[in-house]
C-alpha positions as CSV (number, residue, x, y, z in Angstrom):
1,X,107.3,103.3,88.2
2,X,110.1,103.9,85.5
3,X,108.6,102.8,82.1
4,X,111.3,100.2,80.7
5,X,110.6,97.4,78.7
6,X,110.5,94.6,81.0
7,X,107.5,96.4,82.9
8,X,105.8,96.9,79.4
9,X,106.0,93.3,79.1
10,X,105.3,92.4,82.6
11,X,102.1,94.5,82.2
12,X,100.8,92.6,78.9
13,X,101.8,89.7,80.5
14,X,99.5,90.4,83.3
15,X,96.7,91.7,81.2
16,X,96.3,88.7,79.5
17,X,94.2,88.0,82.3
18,X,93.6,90.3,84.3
19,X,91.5,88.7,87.1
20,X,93.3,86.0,87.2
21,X,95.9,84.4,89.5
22,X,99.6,84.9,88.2
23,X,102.2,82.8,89.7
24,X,106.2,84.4,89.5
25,X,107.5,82.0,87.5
26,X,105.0,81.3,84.7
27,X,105.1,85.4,84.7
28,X,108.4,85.4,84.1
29,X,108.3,83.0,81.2
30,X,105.5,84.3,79.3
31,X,106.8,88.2,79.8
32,X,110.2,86.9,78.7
33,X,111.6,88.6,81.9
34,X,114.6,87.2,84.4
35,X,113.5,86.2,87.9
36,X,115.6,89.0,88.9
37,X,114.2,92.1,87.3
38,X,110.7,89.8,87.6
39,X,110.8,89.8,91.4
40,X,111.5,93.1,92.5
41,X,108.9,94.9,90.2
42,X,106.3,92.6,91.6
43,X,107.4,94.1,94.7
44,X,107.3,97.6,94.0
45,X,103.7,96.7,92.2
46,X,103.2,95.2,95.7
47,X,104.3,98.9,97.7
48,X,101.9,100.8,95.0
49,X,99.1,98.5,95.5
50,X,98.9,97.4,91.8
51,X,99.0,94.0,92.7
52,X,98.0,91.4,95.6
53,X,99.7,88.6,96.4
54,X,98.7,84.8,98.2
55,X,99.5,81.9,99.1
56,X,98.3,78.3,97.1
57,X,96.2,76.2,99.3
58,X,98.7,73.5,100.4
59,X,95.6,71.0,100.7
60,X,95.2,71.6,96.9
61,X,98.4,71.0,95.9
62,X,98.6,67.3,94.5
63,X,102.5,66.5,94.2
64,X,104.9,67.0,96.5
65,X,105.9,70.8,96.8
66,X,105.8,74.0,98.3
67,X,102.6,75.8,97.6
68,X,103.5,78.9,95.1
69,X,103.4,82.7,95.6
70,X,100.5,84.2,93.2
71,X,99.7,87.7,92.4
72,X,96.6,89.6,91.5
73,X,95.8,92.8,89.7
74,X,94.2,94.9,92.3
75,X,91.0,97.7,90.6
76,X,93.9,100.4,91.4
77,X,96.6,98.4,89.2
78,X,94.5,97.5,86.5
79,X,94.1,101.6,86.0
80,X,97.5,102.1,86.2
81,X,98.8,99.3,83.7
82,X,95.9,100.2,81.3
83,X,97.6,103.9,81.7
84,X,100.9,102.7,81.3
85,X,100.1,100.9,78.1
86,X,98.1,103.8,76.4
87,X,101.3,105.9,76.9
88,X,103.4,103.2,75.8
89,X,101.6,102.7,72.0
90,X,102.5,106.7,71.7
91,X,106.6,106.1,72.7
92,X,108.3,105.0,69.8
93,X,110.8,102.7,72.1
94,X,107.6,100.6,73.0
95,X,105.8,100.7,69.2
96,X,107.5,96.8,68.8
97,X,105.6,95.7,72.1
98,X,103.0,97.2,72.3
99,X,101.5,98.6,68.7
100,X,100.5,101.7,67.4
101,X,97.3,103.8,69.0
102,X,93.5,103.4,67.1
103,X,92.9,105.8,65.3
């Protein structure tokens, strides 16, 4: 996947807990990411098998609404994020994001 930064942000986004259940539109407000470049990386996560995806339990749901889409790191994408991260602190166009290396 083409590092830009909208996947950098994506991917902190993510890691911020990185077992946990992400739903798209939350992800998109706390990566700072449009619904459209939001959606269609989750799917291509989806094709490499970074991420899995559900469905809420309806019978959990309390108001009246649809039950949301979620996504999950998968083992394989937390590797690959983690990856995409390290190379990002060493690419100056990422520094802002993502910080310089340790030392």
């Amino acid at each position: 996947m083409r590092k830009t930064h909208a996947l950098i942000q994506v991917i902190l986004a993510l890691m911020e807990d990185p077992e946990g259940r992400h739903w798209g539109y939350e992800l998109s407000k706390q990566a700072g990411v449009r619904s459209g470049v939001l959606y269609p990386m989750l799917r291509r996560m989806l094709e490499d098998g970074w991420v899995e995806d559900g469905w809420e339990d309806p019978a959990e749901i309390e108001d009246k609404r649809p039950p949301r889409r979620y996504y999950t790191l998968t083992g394989e994408g937390q590797v690959a994020v983690t990856a995409i991260l390290r190379d990002a602190q060493r690419d100056e166009r990422f520094r802002a994001l993502v910080g310089r290396p340790a030392q």
